[in-house]
C-alpha positions in Angstrom: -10.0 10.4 8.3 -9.2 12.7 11.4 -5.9 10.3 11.9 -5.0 10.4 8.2 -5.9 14.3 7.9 -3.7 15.4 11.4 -0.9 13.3 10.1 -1.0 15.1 6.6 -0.8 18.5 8.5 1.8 17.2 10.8 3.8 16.0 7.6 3.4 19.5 5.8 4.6 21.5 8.8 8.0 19.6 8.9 8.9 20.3 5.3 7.7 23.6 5.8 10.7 23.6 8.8 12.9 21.6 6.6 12.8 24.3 3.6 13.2 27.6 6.5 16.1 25.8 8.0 17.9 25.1 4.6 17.0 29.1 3.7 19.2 29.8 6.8 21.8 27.9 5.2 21.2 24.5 7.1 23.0 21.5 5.6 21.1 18.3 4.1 21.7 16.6 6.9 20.7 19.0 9.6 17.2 19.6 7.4 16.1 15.9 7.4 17.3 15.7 11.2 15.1 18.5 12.0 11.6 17.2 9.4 12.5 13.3 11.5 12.5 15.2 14.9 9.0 16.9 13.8 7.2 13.9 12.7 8.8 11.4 15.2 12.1 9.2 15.5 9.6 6.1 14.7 8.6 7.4 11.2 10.2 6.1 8.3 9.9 9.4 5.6 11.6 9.1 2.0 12.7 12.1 0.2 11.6 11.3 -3.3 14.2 14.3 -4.2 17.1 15.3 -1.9 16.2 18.6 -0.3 17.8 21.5 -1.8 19.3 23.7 0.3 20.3 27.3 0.2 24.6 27.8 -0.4 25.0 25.6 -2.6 23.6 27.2 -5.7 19.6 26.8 -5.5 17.5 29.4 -5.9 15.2 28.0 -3.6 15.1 26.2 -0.3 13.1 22.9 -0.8 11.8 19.9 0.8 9.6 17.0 -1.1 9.0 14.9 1.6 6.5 11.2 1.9 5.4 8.7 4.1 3.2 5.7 4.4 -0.1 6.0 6.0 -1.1 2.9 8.2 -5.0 3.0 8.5 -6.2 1.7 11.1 -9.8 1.2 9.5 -10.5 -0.2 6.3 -11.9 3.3 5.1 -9.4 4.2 2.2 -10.4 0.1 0.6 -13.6 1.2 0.9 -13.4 4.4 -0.9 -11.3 2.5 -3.7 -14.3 -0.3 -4.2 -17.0 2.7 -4.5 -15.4 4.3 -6.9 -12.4 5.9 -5.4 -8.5 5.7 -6.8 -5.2 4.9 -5.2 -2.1 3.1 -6.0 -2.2 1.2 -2.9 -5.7 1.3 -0.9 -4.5 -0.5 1.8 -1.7 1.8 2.9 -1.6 5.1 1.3 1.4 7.4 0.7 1.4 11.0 2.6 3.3 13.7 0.4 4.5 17.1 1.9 6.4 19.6 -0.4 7.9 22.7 1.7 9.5 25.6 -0.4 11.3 28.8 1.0 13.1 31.0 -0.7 17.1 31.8 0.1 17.8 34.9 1.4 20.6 36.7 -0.5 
């Protein structure tokens, strides 16, 4: 769970980044480059919505960024057959939503 919980955190403070840079008026493309060079050039992330950026009409700055969680252990299977839930036991999906608000 340590793995799973530092890779959530890691995940949250990159969309976090990805919403102050596209307050300061960042571009699309410049915010996903910035949340990839947080979590890792090695990471394949999906942005289940594009982030919205301050300048071009939002009112705020946001980020809805995922990932798929690899466990190493069969923990989260486990936690599904005593009574847990997930879509897909064997390799969950990590979701990170970062909002800031545009500055003028």
């Amino acid at each position: 769970m340590g793995r799973f919980l530092q890779q959530y955190i890691q995940l949250t403070e990159a969309a976090r980044e990805g919403a102050r840079l596209g307050a300061l008026n960042g571009s699309v493309t410049e915010v996903k480059a910035k949340i990839q060079g947080i979590v890792g050039t090695g990471v394949a992330l999906t942005y289940p919505a594009g982030p919205a950026v301050c300048g071009t009409g939002a009112v705020d700055s946001s980020v809805t960024v995922q990932r798929t969680f690899a466990p190493v252990t069969p923990l989260f299977k486990l936690m599904v057959t005593f009574g847990g839930t997930s879509q897909n036991p064997g390799s969950p999906v990590i979701k990170a939503i970062g909002v800031m608000s545009c500055m003028g």
